[in-house]
Every structure is written in C-alpha cells, then in structure tokens.
N, C-alpha and C positions, 0 to 999 in steps of 0.2 A: 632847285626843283621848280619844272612848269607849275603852274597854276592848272586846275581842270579847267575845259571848255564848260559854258554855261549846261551844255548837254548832258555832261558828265558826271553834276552832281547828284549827289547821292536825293536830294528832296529832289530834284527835277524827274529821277526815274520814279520816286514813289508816286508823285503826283499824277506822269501820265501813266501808271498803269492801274489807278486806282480812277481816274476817270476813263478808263481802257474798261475796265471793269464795271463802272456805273450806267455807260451808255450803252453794253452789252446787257446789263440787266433790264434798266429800260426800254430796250427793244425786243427783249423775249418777254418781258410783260405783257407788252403791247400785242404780240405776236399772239401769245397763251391765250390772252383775254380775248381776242378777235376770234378766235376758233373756239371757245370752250362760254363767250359772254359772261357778263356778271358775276350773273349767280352760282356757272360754273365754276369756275374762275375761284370764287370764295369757297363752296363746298370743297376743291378738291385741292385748294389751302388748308384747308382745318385736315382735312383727312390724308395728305402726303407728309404733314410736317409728324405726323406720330413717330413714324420710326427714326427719325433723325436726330433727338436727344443718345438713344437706345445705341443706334449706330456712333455716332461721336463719342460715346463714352466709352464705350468698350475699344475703341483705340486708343481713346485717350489713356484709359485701365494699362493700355500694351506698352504705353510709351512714356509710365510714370518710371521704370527703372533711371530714365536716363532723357528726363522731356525737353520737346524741343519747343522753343518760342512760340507764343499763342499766337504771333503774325502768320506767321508760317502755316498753321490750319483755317485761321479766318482767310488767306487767300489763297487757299485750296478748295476748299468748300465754294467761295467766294468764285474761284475761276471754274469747278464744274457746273456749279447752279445757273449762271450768266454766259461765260464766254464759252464755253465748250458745250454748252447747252443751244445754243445760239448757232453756233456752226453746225450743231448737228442735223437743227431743225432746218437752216436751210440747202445744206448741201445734199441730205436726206430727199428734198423735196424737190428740187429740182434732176436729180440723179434718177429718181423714179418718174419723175413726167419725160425726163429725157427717154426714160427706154422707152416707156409705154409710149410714146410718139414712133419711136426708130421700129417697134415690134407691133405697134397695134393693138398689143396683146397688155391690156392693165390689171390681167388678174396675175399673168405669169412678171408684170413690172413687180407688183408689190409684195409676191414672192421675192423676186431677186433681189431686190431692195431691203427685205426686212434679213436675207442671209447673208449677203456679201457685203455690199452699202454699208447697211448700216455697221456692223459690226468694225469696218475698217476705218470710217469716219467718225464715231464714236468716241472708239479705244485710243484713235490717234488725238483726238481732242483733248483727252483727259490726260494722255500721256504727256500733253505739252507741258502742263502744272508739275510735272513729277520732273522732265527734265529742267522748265527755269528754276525750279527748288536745289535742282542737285548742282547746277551751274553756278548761281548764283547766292546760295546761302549755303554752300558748301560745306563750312565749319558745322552746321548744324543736320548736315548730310552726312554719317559715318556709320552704316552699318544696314543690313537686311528690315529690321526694324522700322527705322526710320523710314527706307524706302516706303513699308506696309502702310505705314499711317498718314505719310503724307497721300497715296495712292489710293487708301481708302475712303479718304476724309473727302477728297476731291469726286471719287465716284459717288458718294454718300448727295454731295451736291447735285449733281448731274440726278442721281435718280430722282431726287426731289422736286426740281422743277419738271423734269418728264409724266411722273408721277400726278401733278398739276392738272396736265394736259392729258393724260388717259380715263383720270378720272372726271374731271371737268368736262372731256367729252361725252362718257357714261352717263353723266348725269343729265346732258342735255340730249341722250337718246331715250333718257325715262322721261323727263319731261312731253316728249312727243310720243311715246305711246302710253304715257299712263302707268306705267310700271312703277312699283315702290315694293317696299322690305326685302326680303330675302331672293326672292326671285329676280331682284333686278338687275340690272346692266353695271351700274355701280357698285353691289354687292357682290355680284362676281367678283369687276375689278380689283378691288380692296380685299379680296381673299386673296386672288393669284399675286397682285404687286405687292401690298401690304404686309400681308399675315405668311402668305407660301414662300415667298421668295424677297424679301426685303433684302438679303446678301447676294442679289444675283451682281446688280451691277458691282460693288465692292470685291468682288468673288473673282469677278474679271479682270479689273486693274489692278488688284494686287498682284498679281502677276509680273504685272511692268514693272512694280514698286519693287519685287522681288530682285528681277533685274538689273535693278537700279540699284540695289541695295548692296547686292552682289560685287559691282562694278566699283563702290566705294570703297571696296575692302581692301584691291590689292596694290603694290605699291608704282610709284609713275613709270615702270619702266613698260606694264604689260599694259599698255593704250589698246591692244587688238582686241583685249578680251572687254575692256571698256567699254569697247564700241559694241562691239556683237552679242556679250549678254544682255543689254538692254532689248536687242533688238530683237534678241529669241524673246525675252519674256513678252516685248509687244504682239510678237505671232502667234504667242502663246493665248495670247486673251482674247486676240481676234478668232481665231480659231475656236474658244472655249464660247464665246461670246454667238458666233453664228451657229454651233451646234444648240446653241438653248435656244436660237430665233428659230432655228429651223424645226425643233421637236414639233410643234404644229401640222407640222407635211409627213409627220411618220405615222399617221393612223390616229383611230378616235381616240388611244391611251398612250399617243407616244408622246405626249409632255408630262403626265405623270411618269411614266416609267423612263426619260432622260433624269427627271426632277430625283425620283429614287434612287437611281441606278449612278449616275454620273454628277450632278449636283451637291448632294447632300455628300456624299465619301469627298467630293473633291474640300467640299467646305471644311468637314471635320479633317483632314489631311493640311490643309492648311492653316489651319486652328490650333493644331500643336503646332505645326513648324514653328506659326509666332511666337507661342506659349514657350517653346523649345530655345528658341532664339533669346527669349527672354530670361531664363534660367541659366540660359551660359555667360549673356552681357552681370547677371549677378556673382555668379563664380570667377571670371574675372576679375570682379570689383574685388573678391577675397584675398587670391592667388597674387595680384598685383602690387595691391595697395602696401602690403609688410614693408616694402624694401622704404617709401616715406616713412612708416614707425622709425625705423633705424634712423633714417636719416635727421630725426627730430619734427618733421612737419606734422605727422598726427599724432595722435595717444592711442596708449598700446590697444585701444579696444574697439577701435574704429573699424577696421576692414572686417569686424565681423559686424557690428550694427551697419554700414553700410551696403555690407551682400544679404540682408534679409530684407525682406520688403516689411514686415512686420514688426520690425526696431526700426525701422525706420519710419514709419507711421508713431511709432512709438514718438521718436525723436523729436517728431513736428508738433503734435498734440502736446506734448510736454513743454515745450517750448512757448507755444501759443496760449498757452493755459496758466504758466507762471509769470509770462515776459510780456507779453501780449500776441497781438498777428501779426507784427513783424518782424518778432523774433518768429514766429511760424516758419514763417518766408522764407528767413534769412536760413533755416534749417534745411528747407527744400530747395534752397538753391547751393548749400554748400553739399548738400545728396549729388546734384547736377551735377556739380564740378568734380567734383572724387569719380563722378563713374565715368566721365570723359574724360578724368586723367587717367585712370588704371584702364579704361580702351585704348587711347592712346599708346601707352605703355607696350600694352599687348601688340600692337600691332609692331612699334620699334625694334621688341623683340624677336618677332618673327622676319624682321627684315621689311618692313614691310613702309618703314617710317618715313614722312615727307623731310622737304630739305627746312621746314618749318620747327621742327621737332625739339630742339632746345629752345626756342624762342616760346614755343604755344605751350611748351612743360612750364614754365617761369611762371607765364602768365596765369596759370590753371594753379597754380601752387600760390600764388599772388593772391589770386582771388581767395583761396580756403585760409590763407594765414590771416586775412582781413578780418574775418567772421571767426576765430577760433575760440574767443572768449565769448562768445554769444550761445555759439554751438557747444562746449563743452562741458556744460552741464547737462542735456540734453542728449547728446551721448553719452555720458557716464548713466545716465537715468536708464536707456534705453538699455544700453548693455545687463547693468544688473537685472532689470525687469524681463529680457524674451531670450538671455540664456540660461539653460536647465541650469538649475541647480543655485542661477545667481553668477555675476561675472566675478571670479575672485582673483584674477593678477593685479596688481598693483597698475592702476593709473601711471603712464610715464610722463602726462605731459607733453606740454611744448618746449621746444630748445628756444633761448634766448639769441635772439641776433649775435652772429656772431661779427668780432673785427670792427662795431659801430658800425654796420649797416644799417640800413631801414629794414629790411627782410633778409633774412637768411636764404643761401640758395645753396643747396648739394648737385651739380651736375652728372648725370647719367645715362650708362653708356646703352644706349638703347637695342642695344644688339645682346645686352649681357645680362645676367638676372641681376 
C-alpha cells in the first residue's frame, strides 16, 4: 500500500479548513465592524446571539435519537457564521453596485438584489456546509434528519452574523437621530429578525438538508436521483427564500400577511415532518434490533428501551448517577450505536445496503459488545422503570464468545428479516 501525499492527510485537511474558516471569520469581523463601528458591533453581539442557544438546541433535541459528532455542528455553524456569511456579504455587494451601475437605477438594484441575488448566493453558500458534510463525513450522513440539523445549524450561523450587521447598523441609525426605546430603529429590528422570524433563514436551508437527506437514503445504484433531489431542495429554498425578500414589494401588509399565510404553515409543516422523521428513526430501532436479541448481542429488553426516548433518558441518568459521567456517556454512545445499527439494518432490508454492509454491521456490533457490562444494568433499570406495568420477561443476557474468539459475530443476510 502507497503512503498518502503530505496533502492527503487526514490533519493536513483539518488544518486548512479550519484556518479556511478563521481567516473567513476574521474578515467578516472586520467587515461587520467597519459598517456597523464599535459600539454597533457589540450591541448587536449581545442582542443576535439570543436566539442561537434556542435554535441549536432544538436541533440538537431532533438529532438526539441517533447524534451525530459535535465537529460536525461546530463546523456548520462555524462555516455559516464566517465562510458563507462572508461570500454572501461580498458577492451580495458587488452584484447590486454592478446593476445599479449597468441600470442607473439603485432603487430598483436593491430590489433586485434583495429578490434574486441574494436569495441564490445565500442558499448556495450555506448549501456548500451541507454538501462537504454529506461528501465527506458521510457515515455520519444517513437519513432526512441528519440532512435538517446539519442545514439548520449552518443557517442558524449565517443568521447570526447577519443578524450582527442589521442590528449594528439600527443602532448606529438611532445613534444619529436620537431615537431610543420602543420607537426605534433597533427595536424594530429585533422584533422582525429576533422575536418574528428567528426560523426564517433555518426554514430555508432546511430544505437543501431535506434534499440531502433524501439522497442519503437510497442505495448506489440511483446516482440520478442523488443528484437532482439535492438540487430541487436547493431551488426549493431559493425560491422560498426570495418570496420572504420580496414580501416588502407586496404592499404596506404584505410581509405580515406572507409571514402568516406562507411562513408560519410552511414552518409548522416542517416541524412535524422532522418530528415525524424522528418517530419512525425510533420504530425502527424497535422493529429491527429483535433479530440481535436472538442472535445473543443484546438482552431481551433492549429494543424496547432503545426505541423510547424516555428509557433511554432513563438509561443515561441511571447510569451517571450510580457509575458516574462516564458511564453516562458510555450509555449515550451505546443508544448511538444501536440506532445506527437497526438504520442500517433497515436499509439492507430494503435492498438498499452499501457494498460496506458486513464490514460496518461487525464494527457497530463491535462497538456495543465493548460497553455491555457498563450498559446493562442501566437497561435493565430503564426497562423495568418506563414500561407499564414494570418489564417482566426474564433478562437473556449476553451469549458468551463463541469457538474462543474475542467477540462473537452472527452474519446477516441483509436482504432478509
């Protein structure tokens, strides 16, 4: 086997895309600060980071069925905040001085800019973070879910730093007329970006994420649809994206009544689907996981504390509580692994299994037999305690290696229940 080129190692890409990412933050500071000054600058630091716990969590909330590595949201956030924040502001500003030079006309540029422009430079920026994720950390890329959080987390950054700059500029419009409390420039802002619409930009790229989520499901043979549903969900958000730039141009109440009418239903319509998505990644965990009972890898009462969210809260709390927080851990990371093995699963079933599929079954099986004595009391807690009545089957246990191996392995026919 060659050796990698120095280029090709794995710290060499983390390094330049992480100083890819610092010099991009660096210059949209610099950027923010030069138009919004100082003071700006600080005010509408304190007042855009509010909704950014609020927003992070409740993906986070979406994506504890089955979570994916915290690198993976700090450089999503990390690429909409900086790098796609950054392109935005300057391809945004030059695209609108271009018209309004070519037309003369800089009332109808900054129309055209705030509908078309921006919305497709944008969407395409944020979208980059969603495809290096799915190209490149791909094992951690498997499902509609995944798409949503890595695409919302990413837009969550992006509004943030923009956010920065609308209000930093507000503020330094009250500064020159004098304006303060509720009447002002700033007060506005922080209604409509803040308080009215903080899921606007998230609302958009999940779309892509959707896309993208989509594309991860089906198996290598349907590349066409790979391609294309990503690229619908991108027109998709561009399109949803420039009809909320544009509500401004419909009359004195046509951004309240886009915000009512097409907004809020598209937000709750999306809110179950993930919700929705999320309840069926559990009911797999149920339906799947049995056929390891048989095969000795779990105990009989695991594929029901693992398709509850609430034995399995059980499990971790139990665990951190008698063992410490690393047995915590080790509980929430053997949750991880069971539900990526029973998706897995599901997908083999349906035909749908990569040429990977015994090799990444081993290793996922590998991993939960590591931790079984950690975790097994912890499930057995949890099952008695969040099923009605009390869990009454007898505990089966784990099967002992069999033939002196190190771990036991039952091979399975992924096509077959």
């Amino acid at each position: 086997m060659r050796h990698p080129r120095w280029w090709q190692r794995r710290w060499v890409r983390y390094a330049a895309l992480s100083t890819l990412l610092a010099l991009s933050g660096l210059v949209i500071l610099a950027l923010v600060r030069e138009q919004t000054g100082t003071e700006g600058f600080l005010v509408g630091l304190g007042l855009a980071v509010l909704p950014v716990p609020l927003l992070v969590g409740a993906f986070r909330w979406l994506d504890r069925v089955q979570p994916g590595p915290w690198r993976n949201l700090l450089f999503a956030f990390a690429w909409g905040a900086c790098a796609a924040a950054l392109i935005a502001i300057v391809a945004n500003s030059f695209a609108t001085r271009w018209i309004a030079t070519a037309t003369a006309d800089p009332s109808s540029a900054d129309t055209l800019g705030a509908t078309v422009i921006a919305p497709v430079v944008e969407e395409s920026a944020k979208a980059a973070a969603v495809l290096l994720v799915f190209l490149f950390r791909r094992r951690d890329f498997t499902g509609v879910v995944d798409g949503v959080v890595i695409a919302g987390v990413t837009a969550t950054g992006f509004a943030f730093t923009e956010n920065i700059l609308y209000l930093g500029t507000a503020f330094g419009t009250d500064q020159l007329t004098g304006d303060s409390g509720i009447a002002s420039v700033t007060a506005a802002t922080f209604f409509v970006r803040i308080v009215l619409s903080p899921f606007a930009h998230p609302l958009f790229t999940v779309l892509t994420g959707i896309g993208f989520g989509i594309a991860a499901l089906p198996g290598e043979r349907q590349r066409a649809r790979r391609v294309l549903v990503p690229v619908a969900g991108l027109l998709l958000a561009m399109s949803m994206h420039a009809f909320w730039n544009g509500s401004s141009t419909f009359g004195q109440y046509g951004f309240f009544a886009v915000y009512g009418m097409f907004m809020v239903p598209a937000f709750g319509l999306l809110t179950w689907l993930a919700v929705w998505t999320r309840q069926r990644e559990l009911r797999a965990v149920r339906e799947e996981l049995p056929v390891y009972v048989y095969a000795g890898w779990l105990g009989t009462a695991e594929p029901f504390v693992l398709g509850s969210m609430r034995a399995r809260q059980m499990a971790r709390e139990y665990a951190a509580y008698h063992f410490g927080k690393a047995a915590g851990r080790a509980v929430a990371e053997y949750e991880g692994y069971a539900t990526t093995l029973a998706l897995l699963r599901r997908r083999g079933r349906r035909g749908r299994a990569a040429a990977d599929f015994m090799a990444r079954e081993r290793e996922l099986l590998t991993e939960l037999w590591s931790r079984r004595e950690l975790v097994r009391p912890a499930m057995e807690y949890a099952a008695r305690t969040a099923a009605p009545g009390g869990w009454r089957p007898g505990y089966a246990g784990y099967a002992a290696p069999a033939h002196g191996a190190a771990v036991p392995y039952t091979a399975h026919n992924p096509y077959r229940n």
